[in-house]
C-alpha positions in Angstrom: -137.7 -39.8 -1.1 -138.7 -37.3 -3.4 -139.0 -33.8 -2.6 -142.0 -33.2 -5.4 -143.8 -35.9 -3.1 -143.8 -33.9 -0.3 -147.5 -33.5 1.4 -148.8 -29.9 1.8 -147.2 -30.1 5.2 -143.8 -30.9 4.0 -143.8 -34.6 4.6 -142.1 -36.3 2.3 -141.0 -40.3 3.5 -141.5 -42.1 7.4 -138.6 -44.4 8.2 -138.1 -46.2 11.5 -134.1 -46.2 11.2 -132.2 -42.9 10.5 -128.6 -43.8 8.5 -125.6 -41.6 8.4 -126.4 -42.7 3.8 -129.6 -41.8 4.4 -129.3 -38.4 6.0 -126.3 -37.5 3.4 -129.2 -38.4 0.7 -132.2 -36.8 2.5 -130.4 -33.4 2.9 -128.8 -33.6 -0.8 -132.0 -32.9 -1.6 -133.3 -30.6 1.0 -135.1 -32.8 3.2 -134.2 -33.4 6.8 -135.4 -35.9 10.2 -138.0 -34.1 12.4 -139.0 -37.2 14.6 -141.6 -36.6 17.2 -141.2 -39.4 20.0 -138.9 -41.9 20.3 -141.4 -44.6 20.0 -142.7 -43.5 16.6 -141.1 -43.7 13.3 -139.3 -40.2 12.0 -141.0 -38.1 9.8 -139.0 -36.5 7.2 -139.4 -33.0 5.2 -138.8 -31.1 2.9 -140.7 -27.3 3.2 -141.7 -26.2 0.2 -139.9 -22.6 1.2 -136.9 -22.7 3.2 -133.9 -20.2 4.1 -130.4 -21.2 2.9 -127.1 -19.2 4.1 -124.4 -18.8 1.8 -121.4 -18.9 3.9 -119.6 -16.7 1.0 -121.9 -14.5 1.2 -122.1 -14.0 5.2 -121.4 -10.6 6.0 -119.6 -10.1 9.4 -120.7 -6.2 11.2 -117.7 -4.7 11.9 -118.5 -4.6 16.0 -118.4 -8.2 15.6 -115.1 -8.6 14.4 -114.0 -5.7 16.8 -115.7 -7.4 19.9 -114.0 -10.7 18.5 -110.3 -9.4 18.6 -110.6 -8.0 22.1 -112.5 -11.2 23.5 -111.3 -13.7 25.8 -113.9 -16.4 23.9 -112.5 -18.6 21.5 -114.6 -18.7 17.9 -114.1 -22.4 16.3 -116.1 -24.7 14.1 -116.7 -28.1 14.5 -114.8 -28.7 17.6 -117.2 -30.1 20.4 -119.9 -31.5 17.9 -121.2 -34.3 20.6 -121.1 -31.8 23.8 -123.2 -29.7 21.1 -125.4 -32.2 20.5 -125.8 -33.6 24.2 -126.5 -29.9 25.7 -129.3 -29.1 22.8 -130.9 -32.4 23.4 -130.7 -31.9 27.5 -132.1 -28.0 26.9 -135.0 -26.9 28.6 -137.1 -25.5 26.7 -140.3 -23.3 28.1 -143.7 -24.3 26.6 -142.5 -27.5 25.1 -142.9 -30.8 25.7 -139.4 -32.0 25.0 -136.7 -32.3 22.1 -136.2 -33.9 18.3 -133.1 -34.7 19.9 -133.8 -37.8 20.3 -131.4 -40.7 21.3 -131.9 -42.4 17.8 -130.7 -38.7 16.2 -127.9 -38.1 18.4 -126.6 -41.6 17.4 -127.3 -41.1 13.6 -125.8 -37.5 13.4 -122.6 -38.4 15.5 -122.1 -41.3 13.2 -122.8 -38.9 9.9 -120.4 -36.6 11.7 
């Protein structure tokens, strides 16, 4: 896949299997799964405009980091990736017909996890 292929929409490759190798090479170079039903191959994109965060760059308000020292909550990264996973899949979401999260996906991005 080749992001300079990409189709006015964004589409840039269709592949019926979704591989922890191939998502570590699709996203290397900006392009990412978006399948649409679990019966149809995924589509994969890359936008031709797209945000990226710089996490060196993230700029915490100070209420933020106020409210965070006086909160009960815990703040952690990467701790309950499949609960994470399982609850955005199982969602629901108003005005749509269901998820990307598909079981294919959730398989694929817990192994690449």
């Amino acid at each position: 896949m080749d992001p300079r292929d990409a189709l006015s929409e964004g589409v840039v490759g269709v592949s019926h299997e979704i591989t922890p190798e191939l998502l570590f090479e699709a996203y290397s170079f900006g392009i990412f799964p978006w399948p649409h039903q679990e019966s149809e191959p995924t589509l994969w994109f890359c936008p031709p405009r797209r945000g990226v965060l710089v996490f060196s760059d993230l700029h915490l308000p100070r209420s933020l980091i106020k409210y965070r020292r006086k909160s009960t909550w815990n703040f952690t990264l990467n701790q309950r990736f499949p609960e994470v996973m399982a609850a955005c899949a199982n969602a629901i979401r108003p005005e749509q017909k269901g998820t990307w999260i598909t079981d294919q996906m959730i398989r694929a991005y817990l192994n690449f996890h």
